[in-house]
N, C-alpha and C positions, 0 to 999 in steps of 0.2 A: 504494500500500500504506500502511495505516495504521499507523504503529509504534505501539503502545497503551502501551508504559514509558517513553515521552517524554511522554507526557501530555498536555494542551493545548497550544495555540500562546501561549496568553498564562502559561502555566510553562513551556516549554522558552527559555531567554534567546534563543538564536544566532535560532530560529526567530521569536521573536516582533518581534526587532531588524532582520529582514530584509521583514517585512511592514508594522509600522510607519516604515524609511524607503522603502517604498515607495508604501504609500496614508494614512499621518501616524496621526494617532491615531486618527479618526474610522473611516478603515480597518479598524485593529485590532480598535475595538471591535465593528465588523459580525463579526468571524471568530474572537476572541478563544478563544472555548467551544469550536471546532475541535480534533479530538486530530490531533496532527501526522503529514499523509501525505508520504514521500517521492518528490520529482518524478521521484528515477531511474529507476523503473518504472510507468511509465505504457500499461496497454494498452487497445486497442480495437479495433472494425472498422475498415476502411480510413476512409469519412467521416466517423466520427464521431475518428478520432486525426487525419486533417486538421484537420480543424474546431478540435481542441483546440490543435495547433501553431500553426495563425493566429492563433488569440486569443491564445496562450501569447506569442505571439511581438510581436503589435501592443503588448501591455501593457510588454512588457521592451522594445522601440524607442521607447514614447511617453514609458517614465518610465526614463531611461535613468540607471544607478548601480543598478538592481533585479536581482536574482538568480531566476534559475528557479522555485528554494525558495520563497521570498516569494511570488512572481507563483502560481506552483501551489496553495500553501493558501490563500491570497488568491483565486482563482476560484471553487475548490471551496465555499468557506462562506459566500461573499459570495451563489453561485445565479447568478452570469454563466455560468460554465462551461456548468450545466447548462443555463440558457436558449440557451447557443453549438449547443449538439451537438445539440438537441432535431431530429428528434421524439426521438434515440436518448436511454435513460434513461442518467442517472448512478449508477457503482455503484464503492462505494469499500468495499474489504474492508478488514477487520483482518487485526493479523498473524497474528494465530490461528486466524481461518478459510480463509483465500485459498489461491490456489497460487501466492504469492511471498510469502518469508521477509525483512525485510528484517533483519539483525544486526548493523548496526552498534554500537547498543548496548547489546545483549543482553546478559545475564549467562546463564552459561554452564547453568547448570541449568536457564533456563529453554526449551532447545531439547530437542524433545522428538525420539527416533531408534528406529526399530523393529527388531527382531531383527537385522536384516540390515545396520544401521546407518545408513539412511538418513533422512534427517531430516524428519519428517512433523509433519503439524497434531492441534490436539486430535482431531480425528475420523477419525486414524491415514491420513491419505490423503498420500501423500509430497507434496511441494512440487518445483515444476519448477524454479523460481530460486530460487538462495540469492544472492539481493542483496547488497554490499557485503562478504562472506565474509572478504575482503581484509584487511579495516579491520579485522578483530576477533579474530582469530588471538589475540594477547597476551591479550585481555580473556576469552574462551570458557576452561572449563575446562578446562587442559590433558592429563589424564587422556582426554577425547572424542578429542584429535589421535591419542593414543597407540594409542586403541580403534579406531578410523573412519578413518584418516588418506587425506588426501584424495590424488589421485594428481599428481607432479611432473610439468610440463613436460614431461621427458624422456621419462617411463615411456611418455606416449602417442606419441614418435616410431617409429617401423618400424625395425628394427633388423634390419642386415645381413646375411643367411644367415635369416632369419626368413618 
């Protein structure tokens, strides 16, 4: 998923400081223009999300001190990846098309929630992951918790006599 309000890899720091010590500068500069996608949602067919973990995985064993983050935006713009999975194509949504949300850094108005309150893309079709939800709780407009609130732990156990 492409978070588009992080921006590129060479403006987000954490992003752009995890692909540079991984493949130096030289690196950076092949992926630099890349708006930043997050590795923790990664999907595909069965051989084509093999294909991606081998490579995903050769690169973090050969340059060992590299992070996932790094090595994933680092695939994607460099055209290994793609060349890796081929013949299957590579397809890398926004957050605003796709059907995963990532939120980490959202600000809160900009999650868009229909009638019902569930939380859908510009072209009103709900999203099946809400990625990283976790992490953004404090940051999302708290007014959305109070409207929409999402369901505790507990609510989803079976309850006794029920």
């Amino acid at each position: 998923t492409k978070r588009a309000q992080d921006g590129t890899i060479n403006q987000e720091g954490k992003n752009k400081q995890w692909v540079a010590q991984c493949y130096g500068y030289h690196g950076l500069e092949k992926v630099k223009h890349g708006i930043v996608s997050c590795a923790g949602i990664t999907v595909g067919g069965w051989d084509a999300a093999l294909k991606y973990i081998n490579v995903l995985s050769e690169h973090i064993l050969r340059k060992l001190g590299c992070n996932d983050q790094g090595v994933h935006n680092y695939l994607i713009y460099s055209g290994e990846l793609e060349q890796a999975i081929a013949p299957h194509a590579l397809k890398v949504e926004s957050n605003e098309r796709g059907w995963v949300l990532t939120v980490q850094n959202m600000i809160g108005t900009t999650m868009l929630r229909n009638k019902a309150g569930v939380v859908v893309n510009r072209e009103g079709v709900p999203y099946a992951v809400l990625h990283q939800y976790d992490r953004s709780r404090g940051k999302l407009e708290p007014s959305l918790g109070r409207m929409y609130p999402l369901l505790a732990e507990n609510d989803l156990a079976i309850k006794p006599g029920s």
